[in-house]
N, C-alpha and C positions, 0 to 999 in steps of 0.2 A: 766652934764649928764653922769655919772660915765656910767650907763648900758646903751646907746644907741645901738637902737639893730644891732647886725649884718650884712650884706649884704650877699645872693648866689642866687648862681641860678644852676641848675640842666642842664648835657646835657647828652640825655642817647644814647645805640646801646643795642644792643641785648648782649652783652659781657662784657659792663664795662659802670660805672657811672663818669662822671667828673663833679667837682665841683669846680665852681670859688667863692671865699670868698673876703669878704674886714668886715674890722673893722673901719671906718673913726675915730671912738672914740680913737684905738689905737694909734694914734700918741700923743693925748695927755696924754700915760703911759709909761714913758719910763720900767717899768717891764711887759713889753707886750712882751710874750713868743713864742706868735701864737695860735691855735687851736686845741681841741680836736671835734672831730669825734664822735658821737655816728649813729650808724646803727640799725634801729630795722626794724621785727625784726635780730637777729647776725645772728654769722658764725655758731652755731652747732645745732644741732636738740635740740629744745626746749629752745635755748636764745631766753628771750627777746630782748636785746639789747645788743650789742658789739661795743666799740673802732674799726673806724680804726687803720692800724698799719704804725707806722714810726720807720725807722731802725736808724733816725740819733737824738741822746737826747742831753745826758749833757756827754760826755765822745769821749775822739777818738776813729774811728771807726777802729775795731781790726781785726782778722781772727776768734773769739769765737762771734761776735757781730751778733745781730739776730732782730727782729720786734719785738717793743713794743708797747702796746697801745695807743693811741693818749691822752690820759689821763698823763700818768705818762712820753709820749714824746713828747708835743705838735710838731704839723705841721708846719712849719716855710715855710711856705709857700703860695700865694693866687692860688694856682691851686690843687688839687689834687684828686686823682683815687680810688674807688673801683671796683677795678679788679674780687675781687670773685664772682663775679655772675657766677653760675652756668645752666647751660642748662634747668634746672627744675625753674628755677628760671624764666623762662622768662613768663612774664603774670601776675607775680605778684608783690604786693604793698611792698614798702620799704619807710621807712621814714629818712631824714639823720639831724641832729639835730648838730649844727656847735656852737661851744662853748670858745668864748676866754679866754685865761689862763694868768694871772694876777702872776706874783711872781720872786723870784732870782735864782731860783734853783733846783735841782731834792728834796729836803727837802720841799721847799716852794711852792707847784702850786694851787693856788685858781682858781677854773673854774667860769668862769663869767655866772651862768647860767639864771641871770636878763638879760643879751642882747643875748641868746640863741635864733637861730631862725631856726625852723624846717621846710624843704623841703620835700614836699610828691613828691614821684613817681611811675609811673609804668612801669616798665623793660618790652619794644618792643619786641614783636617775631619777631624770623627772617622775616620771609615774612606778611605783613600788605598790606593790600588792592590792594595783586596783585604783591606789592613790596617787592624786598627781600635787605637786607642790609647784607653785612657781615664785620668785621673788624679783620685783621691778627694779631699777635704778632708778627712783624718786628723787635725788638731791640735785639739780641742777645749781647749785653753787659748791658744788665738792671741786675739789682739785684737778679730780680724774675728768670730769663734766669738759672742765674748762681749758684742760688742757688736747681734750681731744678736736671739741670743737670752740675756736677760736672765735671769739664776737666778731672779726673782719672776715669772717671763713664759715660764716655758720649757715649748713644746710639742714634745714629744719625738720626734713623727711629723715632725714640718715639719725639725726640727734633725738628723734621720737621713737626710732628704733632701736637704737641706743639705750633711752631708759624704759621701752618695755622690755628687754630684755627676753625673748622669744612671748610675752604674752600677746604679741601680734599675730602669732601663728596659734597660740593655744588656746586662747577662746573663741573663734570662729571653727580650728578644729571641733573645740568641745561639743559646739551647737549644730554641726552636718551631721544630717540624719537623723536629731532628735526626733521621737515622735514627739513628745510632752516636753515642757522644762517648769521647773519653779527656783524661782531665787532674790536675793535679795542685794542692792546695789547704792550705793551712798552717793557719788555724784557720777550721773550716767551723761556727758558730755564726749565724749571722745568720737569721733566721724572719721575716724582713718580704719579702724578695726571693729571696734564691737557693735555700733552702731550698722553698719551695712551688712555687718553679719546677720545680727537680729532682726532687719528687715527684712532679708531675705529667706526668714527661718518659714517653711510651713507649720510646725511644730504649734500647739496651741498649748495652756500655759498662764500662767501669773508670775507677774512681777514685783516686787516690793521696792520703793522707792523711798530715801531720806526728806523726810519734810519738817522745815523746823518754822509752826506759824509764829506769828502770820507773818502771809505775804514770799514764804521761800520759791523763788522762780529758776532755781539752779535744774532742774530735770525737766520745767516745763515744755520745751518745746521738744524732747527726746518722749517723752510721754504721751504725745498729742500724736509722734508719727507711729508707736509701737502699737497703741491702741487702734489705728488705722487698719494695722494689721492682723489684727485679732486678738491681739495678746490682752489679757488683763491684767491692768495697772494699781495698784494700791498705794496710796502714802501712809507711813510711819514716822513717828516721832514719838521720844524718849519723853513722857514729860511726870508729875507730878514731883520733882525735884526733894521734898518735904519728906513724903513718905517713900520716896528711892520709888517709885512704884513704873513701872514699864507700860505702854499704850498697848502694846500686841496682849497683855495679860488680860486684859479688861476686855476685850471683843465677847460682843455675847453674855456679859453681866449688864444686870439692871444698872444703874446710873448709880444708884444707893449706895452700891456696893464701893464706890470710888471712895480716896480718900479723901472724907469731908473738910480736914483742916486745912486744903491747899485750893485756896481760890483765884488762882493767879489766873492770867487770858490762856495760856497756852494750855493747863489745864483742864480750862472749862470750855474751849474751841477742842481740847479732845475730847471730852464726854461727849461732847455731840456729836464728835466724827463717830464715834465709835456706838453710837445707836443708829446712826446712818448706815455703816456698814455691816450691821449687824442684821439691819432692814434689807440691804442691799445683797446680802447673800442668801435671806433666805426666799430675794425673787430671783438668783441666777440658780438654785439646789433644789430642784422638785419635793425631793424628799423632804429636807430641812422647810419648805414652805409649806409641805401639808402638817408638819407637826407643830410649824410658829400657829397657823390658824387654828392647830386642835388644841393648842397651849402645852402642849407634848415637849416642846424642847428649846429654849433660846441660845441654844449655843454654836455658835461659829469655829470656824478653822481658822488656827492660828498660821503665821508665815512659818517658812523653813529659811532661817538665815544663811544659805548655801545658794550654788547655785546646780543643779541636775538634771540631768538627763530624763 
């Protein structure tokens, strides 16, 4: 079965398509080269159809070296991205058509296109039924990174905006006109966007922050200004490692109840956070403090690891 068809499947976001490939056929070729890519329809007003591009062919990769069509530099790869999708582009149908390349050489590539097998899509808007997705451009050492903005050429404002990839606009959106918000935030450092958003939130609210003791100073000084503002601040940390056991789990049980086997510092710096805070909320909950005093109730509210409205 020379042309047994191909294998993908499609996995989309509002930003970018990923595509898993497999060729079972290709193990038994050994001039099995990888995959060309067709997109329809392409990249520029009025293609039909375009190659994806891969930067790495039949040649070492130089400082003049640049993206070539999936055609004439098959994908040596079973995973791979179209990135361009553009903002306009969301809502609409794209088809991607995965074609393995048979040959020895940049001379020789026969495209298989008897086991070609084409993947319809349709590119997610951001927000769908209420729900918004968004995904960053985090790899500042990718290709794309470095080829856009050049280390002699580098404008630090344009290349931040770059890898938030509209989240400059969508969480300050999120936060206008909140009344309330509750959420939870790993490293809250960034002062171009969410930070001036959230200071200027009237919205009152808790926060949940990543703390790993001792001694974690990464949210310090974002926490000293949000609490200025009303907001309540909590630290979190994952700990008793032993028993897998979670710190947000434990808020509000006796001490007892932790797991005894694990006496490590971070540990037993959270047992005590977490009778602190367990003290700590039933003096900011009217309710919850007349019951701590009647012995009626020790139980606290756990975080929401989101972030809402």
């Amino acid at each position: 079965m020379a042309n047994a068809q191909v294998k993908a499947r499609a996995y989309l976001s509002p930003t970018l398509v990923l595509l898993a490939l497999d060729w079972p056929e290709g193990k038994s070729h050994p001039d099995f080269l990888g995959f060309a890519i067709r997109r329809a329809p392409g990249f520029s007003k009025g293609e039909k159809h375009g190659y994806l591009f891969n930067k790495i062919d039949f040649v070492p990769l130089g400082p003049a070296s640049h993206p070539m069509p999936s055609n004439v530099a098959p994908i040596q790869k079973f995973l791979w991205w179209d990135s361009a999708i553009a903002t306009e582009d969301r809502g609409k149908a794209f088809a991607y058509t995965v074609v393995p390349v048979l040959g020895t050489g940049p001379n020789d590539l026969k495209l298989q296109e008897g086991a070609a097998l084409t993947v319809p899509v349709t590119i997610p808007r951001i927000v769908t039924d209420g729900i918004g997705t968004y995904f960053n451009r985090a790899v500042v050492s990718s290709q794309a990174f470095s080829r856009e903005f050049p280390k002699d050429k580098m404008d630090i404002d344009r290349a931040m905006a770059w890898l938030a990839n509209g989240l400059g606009d969508a969480v300050p959106g999120f936060l206008k006109g909140a009344a309330t918000i509750e959420g939870a935030i790993y490293h809250l450092t960034d002062n171009e966007w969410v930070m001036p958003a959230l200071k200027k939130l009237s919205a009152k609210g808790s926060l949940v922050c990543a703390f790993k003791p001792p001694g974690e100073t990464v949210n310090t000084t974002a926490e000293k200004l949000l609490k200025k503002s009303g907001l309540h601040v909590d630290e979190r940390s994952k700990t008793c490692a032993k028993g897998q056991q979670n710190y947000d789990r434990h808020i509000g049980e006796p001490s007892e109840q932790w797991h005894q086997a694990c006496n490590n510092n971070e540990c037993r710096a959270a047992r005590k956070r977490a009778e602190g805070d367990r003290l700590a909320f039933h003096t900011r909950n009217p309710v919850a403090r007349k019951q701590h005093k009647t012995g009626a109730s020790n139980q606290a509210p756990r975080a929401d690891f989101l972030l809402r409205p």
